[in-house]
PDB file of N, CA, C, O and CB in Angstrom:
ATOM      1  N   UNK A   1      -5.548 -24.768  54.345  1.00  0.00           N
ATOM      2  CA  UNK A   1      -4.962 -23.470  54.692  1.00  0.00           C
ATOM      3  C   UNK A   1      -6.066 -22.421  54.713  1.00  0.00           C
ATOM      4  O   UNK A   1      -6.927 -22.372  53.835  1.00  0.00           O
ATOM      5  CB  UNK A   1      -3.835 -23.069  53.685  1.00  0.00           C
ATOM      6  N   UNK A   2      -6.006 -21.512  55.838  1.00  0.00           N
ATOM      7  CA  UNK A   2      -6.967 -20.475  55.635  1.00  0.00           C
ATOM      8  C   UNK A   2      -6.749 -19.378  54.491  1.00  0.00           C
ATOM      9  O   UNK A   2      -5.957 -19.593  53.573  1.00  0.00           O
ATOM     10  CB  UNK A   2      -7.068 -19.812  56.884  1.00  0.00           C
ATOM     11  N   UNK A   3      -7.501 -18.168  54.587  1.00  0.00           N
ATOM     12  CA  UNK A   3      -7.242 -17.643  53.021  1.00  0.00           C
ATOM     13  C   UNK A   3      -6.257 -16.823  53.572  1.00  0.00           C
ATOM     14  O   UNK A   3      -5.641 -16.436  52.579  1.00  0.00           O
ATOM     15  CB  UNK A   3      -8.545 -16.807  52.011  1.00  0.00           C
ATOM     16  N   UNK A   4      -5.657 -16.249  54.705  1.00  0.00           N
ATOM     17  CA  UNK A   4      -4.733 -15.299  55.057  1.00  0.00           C
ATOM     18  C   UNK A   4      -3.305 -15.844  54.522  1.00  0.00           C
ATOM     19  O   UNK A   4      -2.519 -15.256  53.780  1.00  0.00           O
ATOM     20  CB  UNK A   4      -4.795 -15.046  56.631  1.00  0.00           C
ATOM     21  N   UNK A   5      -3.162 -17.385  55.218  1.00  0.00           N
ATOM     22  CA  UNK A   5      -2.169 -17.881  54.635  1.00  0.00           C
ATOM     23  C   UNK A   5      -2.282 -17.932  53.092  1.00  0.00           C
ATOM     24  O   UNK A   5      -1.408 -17.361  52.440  1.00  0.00           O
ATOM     25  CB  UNK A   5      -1.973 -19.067  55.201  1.00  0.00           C
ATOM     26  N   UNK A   6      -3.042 -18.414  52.615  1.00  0.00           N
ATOM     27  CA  UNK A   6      -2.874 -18.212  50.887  1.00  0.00           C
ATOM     28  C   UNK A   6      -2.599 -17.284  50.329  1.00  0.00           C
ATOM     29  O   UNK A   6      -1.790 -17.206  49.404  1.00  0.00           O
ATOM     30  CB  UNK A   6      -3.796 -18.376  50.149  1.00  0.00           C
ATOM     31  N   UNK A   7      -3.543 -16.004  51.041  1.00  0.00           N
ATOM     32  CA  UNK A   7      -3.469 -14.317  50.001  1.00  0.00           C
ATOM     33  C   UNK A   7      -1.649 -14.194  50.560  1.00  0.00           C
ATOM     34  O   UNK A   7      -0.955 -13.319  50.041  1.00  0.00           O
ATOM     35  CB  UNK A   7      -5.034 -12.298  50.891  1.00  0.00           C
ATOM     36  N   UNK A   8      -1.103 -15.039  51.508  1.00  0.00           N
ATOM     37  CA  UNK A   8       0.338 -13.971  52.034  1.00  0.00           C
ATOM     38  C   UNK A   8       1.410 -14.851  51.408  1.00  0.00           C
ATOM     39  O   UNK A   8       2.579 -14.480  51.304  1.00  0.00           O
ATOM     40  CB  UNK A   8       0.698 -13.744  54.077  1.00  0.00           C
ATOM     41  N   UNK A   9       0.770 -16.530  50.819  1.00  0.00           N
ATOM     42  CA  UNK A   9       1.652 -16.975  49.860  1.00  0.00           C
ATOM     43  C   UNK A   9       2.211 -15.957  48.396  1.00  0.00           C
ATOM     44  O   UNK A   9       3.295 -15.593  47.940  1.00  0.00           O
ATOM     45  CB  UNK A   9       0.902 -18.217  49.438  1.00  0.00           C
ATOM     46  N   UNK A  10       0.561 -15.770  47.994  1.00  0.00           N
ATOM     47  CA  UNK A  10       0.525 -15.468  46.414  1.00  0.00           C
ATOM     48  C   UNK A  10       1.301 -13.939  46.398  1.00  0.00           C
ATOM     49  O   UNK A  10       1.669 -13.431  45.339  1.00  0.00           O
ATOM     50  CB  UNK A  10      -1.319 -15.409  45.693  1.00  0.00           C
ATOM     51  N   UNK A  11       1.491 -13.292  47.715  1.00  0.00           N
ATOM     52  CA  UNK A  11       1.743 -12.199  47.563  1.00  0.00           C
ATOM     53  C   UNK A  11       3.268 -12.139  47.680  1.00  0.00           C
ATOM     54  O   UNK A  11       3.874 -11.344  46.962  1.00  0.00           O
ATOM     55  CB  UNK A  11       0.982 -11.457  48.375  1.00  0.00           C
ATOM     56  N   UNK A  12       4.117 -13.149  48.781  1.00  0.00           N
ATOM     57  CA  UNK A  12       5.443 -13.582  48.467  1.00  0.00           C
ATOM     58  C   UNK A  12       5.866 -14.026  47.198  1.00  0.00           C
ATOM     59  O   UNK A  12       6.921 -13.611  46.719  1.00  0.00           O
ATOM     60  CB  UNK A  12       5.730 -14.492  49.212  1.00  0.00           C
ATOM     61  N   UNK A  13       5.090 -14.888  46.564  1.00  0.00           N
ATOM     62  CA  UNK A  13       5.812 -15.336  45.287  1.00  0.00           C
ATOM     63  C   UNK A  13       5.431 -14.178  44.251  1.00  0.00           C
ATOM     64  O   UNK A  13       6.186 -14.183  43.279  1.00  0.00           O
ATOM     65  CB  UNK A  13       5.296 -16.937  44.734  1.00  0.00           C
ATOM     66  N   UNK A  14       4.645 -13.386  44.225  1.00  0.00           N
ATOM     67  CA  UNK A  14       4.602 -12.397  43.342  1.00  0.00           C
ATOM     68  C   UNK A  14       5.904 -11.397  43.795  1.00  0.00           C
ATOM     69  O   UNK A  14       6.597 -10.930  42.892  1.00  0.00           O
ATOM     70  CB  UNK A  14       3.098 -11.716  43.370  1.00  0.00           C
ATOM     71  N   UNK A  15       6.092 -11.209  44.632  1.00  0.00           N
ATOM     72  CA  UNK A  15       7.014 -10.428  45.044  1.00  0.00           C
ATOM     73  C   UNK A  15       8.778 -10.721  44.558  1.00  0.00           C
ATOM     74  O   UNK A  15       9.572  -9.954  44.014  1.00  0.00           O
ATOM     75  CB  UNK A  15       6.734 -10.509  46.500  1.00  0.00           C
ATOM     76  N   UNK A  16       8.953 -12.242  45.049  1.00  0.00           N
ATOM     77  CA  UNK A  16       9.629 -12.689  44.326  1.00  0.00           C
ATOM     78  C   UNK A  16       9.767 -13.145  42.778  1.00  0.00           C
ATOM     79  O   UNK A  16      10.748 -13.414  42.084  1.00  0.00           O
ATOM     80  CB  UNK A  16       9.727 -13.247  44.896  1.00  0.00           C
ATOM     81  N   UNK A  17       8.720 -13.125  42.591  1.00  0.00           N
ATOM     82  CA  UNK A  17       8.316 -12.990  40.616  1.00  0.00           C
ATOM     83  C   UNK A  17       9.189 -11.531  39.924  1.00  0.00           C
ATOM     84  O   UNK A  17       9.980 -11.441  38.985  1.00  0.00           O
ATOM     85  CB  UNK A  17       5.989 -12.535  40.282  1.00  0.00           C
ATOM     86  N   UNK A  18       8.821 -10.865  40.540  1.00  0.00           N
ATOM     87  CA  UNK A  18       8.735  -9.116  40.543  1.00  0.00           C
ATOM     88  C   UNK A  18      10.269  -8.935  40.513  1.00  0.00           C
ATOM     89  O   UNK A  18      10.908  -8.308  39.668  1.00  0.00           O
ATOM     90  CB  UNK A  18       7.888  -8.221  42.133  1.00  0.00           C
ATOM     91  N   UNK A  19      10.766  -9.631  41.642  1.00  0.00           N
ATOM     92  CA  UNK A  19      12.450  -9.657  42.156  1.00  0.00           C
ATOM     93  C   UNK A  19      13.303 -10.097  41.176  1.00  0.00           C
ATOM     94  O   UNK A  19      14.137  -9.271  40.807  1.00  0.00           O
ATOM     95  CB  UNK A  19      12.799 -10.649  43.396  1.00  0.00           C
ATOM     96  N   UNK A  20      13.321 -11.349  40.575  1.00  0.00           N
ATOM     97  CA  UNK A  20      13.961 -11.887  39.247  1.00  0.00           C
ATOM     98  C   UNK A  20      13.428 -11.190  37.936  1.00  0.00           C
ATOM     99  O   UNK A  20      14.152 -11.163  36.941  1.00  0.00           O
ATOM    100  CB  UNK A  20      13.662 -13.471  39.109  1.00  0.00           C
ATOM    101  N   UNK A  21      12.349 -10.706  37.926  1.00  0.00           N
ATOM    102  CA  UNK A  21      12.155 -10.216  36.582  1.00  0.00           C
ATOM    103  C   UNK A  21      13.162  -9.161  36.569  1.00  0.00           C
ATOM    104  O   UNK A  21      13.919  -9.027  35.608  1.00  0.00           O
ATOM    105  CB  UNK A  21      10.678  -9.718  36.233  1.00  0.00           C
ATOM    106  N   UNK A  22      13.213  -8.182  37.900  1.00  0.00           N
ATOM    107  CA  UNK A  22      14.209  -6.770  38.199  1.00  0.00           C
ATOM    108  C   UNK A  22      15.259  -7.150  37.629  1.00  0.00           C
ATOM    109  O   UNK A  22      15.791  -6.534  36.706  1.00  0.00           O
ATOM    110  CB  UNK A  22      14.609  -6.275  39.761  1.00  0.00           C
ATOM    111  N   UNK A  23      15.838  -8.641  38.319  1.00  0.00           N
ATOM    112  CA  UNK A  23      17.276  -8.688  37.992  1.00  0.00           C
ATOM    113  C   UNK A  23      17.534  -9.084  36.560  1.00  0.00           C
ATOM    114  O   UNK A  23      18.590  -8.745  36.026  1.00  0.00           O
ATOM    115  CB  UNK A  23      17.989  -9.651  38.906  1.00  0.00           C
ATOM    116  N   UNK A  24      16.492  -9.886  35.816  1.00  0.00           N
ATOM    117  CA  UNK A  24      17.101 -10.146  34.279  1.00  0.00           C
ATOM    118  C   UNK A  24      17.077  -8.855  33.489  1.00  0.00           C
ATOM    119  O   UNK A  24      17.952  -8.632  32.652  1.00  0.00           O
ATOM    120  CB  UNK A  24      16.183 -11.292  33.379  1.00  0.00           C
ATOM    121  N   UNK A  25      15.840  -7.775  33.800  1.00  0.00           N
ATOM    122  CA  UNK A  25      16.631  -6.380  33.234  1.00  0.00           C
ATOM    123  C   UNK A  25      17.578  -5.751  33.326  1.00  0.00           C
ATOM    124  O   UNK A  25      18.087  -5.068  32.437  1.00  0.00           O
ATOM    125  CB  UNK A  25      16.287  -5.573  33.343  1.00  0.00           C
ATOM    126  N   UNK A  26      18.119  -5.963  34.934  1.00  0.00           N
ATOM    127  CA  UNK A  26      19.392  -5.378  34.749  1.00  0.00           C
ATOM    128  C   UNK A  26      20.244  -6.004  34.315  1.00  0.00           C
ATOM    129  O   UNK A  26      21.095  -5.363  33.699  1.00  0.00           O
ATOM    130  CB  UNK A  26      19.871  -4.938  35.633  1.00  0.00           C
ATOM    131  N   UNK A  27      20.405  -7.319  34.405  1.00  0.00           N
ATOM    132  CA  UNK A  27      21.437  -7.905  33.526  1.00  0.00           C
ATOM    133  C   UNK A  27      21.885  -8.275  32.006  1.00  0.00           C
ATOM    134  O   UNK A  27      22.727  -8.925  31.387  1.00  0.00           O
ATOM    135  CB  UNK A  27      21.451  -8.722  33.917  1.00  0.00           C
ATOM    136  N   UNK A  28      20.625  -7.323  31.799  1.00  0.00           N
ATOM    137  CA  UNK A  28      20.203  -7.393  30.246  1.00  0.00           C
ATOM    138  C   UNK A  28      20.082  -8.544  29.186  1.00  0.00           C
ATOM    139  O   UNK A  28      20.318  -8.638  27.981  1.00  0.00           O
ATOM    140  CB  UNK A  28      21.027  -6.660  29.659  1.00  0.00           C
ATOM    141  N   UNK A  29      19.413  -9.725  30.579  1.00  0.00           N
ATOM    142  CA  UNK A  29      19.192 -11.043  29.576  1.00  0.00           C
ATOM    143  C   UNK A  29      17.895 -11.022  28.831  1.00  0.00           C
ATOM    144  O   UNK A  29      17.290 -11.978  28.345  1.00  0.00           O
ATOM    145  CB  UNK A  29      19.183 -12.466  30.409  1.00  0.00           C
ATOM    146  N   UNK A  30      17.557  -9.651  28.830  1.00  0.00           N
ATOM    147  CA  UNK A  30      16.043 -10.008  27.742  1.00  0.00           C
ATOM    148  C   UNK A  30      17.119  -9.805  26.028  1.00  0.00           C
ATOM    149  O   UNK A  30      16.631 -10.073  24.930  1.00  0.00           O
ATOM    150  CB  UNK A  30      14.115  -8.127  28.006  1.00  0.00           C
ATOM    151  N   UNK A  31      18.015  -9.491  26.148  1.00  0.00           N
ATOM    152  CA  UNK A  31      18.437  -9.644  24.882  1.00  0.00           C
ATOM    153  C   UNK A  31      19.228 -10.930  24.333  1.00  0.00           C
ATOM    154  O   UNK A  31      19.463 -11.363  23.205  1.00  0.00           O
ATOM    155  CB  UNK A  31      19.149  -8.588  24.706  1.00  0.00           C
ATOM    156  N   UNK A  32      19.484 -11.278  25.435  1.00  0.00           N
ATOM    157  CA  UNK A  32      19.561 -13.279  24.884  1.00  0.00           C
ATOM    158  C   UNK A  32      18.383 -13.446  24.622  1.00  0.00           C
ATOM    159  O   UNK A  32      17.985 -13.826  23.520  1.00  0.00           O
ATOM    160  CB  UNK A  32      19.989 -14.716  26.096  1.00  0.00           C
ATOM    161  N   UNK A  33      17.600 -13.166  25.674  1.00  0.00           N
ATOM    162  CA  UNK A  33      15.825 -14.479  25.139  1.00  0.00           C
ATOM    163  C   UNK A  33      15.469 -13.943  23.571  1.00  0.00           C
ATOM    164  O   UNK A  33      14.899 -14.713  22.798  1.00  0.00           O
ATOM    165  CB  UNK A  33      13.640 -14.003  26.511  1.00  0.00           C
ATOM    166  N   UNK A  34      15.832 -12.608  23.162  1.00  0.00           N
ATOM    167  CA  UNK A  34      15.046 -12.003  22.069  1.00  0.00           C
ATOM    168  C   UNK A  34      15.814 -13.031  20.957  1.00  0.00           C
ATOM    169  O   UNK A  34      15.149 -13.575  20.076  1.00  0.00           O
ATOM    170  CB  UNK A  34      15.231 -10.104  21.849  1.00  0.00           C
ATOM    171  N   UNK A  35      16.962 -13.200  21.053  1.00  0.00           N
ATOM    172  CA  UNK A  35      18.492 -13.294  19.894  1.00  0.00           C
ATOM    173  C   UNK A  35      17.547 -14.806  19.828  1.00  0.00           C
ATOM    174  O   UNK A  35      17.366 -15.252  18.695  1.00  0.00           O
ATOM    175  CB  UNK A  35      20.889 -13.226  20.673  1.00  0.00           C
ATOM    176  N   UNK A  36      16.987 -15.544  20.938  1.00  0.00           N
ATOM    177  CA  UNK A  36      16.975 -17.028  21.146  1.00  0.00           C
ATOM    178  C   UNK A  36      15.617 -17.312  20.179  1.00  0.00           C
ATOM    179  O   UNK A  36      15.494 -18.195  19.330  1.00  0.00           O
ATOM    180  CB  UNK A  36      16.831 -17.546  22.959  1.00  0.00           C
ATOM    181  N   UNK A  37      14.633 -16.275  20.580  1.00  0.00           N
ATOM    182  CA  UNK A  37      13.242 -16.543  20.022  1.00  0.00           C
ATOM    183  C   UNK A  37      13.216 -16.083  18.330  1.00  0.00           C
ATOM    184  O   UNK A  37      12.439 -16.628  17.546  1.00  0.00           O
ATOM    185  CB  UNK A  37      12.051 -15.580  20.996  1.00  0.00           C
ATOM    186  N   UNK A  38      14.231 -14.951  17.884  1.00  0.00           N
ATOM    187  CA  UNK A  38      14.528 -14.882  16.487  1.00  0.00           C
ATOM    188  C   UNK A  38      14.551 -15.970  16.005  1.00  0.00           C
ATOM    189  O   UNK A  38      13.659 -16.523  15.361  1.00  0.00           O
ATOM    190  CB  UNK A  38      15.590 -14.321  16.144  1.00  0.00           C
ATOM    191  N   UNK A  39      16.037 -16.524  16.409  1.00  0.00           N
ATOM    192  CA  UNK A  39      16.232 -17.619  15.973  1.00  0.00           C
ATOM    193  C   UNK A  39      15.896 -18.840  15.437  1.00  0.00           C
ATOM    194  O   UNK A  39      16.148 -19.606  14.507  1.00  0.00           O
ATOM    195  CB  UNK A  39      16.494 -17.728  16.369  1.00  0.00           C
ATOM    196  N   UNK A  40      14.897 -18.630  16.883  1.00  0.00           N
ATOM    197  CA  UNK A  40      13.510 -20.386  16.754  1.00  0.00           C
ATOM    198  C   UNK A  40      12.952 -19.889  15.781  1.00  0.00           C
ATOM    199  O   UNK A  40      12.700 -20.644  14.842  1.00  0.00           O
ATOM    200  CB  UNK A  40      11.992 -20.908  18.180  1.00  0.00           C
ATOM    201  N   UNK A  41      12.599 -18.551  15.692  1.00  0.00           N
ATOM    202  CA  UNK A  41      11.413 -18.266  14.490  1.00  0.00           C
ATOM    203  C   UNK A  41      11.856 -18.442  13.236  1.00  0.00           C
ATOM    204  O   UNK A  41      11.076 -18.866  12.383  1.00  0.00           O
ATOM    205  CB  UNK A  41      10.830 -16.831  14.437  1.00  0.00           C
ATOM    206  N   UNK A  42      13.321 -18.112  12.893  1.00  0.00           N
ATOM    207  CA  UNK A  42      13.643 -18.188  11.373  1.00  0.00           C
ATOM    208  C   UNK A  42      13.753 -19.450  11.099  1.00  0.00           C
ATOM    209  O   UNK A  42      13.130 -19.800  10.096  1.00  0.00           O
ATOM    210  CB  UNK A  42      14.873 -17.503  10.890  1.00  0.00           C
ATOM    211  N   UNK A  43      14.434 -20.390  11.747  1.00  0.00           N
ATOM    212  CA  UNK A  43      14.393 -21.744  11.764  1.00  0.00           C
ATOM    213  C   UNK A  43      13.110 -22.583  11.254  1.00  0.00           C
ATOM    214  O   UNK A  43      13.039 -23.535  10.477  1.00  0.00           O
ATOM    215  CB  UNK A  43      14.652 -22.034  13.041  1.00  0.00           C
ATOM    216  N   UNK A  44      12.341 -22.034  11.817  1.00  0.00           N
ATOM    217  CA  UNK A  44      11.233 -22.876  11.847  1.00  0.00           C
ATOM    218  C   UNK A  44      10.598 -22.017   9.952  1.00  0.00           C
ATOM    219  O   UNK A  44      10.191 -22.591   8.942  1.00  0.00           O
ATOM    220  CB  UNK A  44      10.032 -22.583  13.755  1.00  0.00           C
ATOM    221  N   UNK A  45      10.756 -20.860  10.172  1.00  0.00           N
ATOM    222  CA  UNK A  45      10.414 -20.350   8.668  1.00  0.00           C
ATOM    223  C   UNK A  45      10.919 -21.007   7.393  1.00  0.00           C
ATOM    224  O   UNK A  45      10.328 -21.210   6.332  1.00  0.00           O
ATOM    225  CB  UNK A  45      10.901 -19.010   8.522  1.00  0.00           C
ATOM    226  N   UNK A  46      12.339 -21.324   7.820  1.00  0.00           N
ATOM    227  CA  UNK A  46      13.313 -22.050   6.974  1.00  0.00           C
ATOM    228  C   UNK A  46      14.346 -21.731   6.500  1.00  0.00           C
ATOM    229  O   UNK A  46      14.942 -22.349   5.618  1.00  0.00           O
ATOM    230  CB  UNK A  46      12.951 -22.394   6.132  1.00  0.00           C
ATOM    231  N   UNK A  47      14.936 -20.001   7.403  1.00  0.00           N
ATOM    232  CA  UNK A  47      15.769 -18.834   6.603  1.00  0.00           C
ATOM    233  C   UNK A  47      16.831 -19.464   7.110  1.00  0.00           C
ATOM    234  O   UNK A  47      17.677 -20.033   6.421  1.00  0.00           O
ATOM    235  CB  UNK A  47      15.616 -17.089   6.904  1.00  0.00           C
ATOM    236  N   UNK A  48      16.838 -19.373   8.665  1.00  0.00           N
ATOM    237  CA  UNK A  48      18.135 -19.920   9.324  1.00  0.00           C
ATOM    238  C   UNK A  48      18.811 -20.931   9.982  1.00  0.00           C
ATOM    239  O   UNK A  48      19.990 -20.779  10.301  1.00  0.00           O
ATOM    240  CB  UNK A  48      18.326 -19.446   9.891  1.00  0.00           C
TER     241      UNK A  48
END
């Protein structure tokens, strides 16, 4: 592939990177992932 095609890949999938990150803020799933990664952490500490 030449580099035009590559730089206009990396720049679609960033774009679409960009696009889903938008939508899990608005759907406010960073507060599942947070509730999820507590979790793993106390677990693994030994609390929960």
């Amino acid at each position: 592939m030449n580099k035009i095609k590559i730089r206009w890949v990396q720049c679609f999938i960033t774009f679409i990177a960009i696009g889903l990150f938008m939508v899990g803020i608005i759907n406010q799933e960073y507060e599942a992932v947070y509730n999820k990664a507590v979790n793993i952490c106390l677990e693994c500490i030994g609390i929960g």
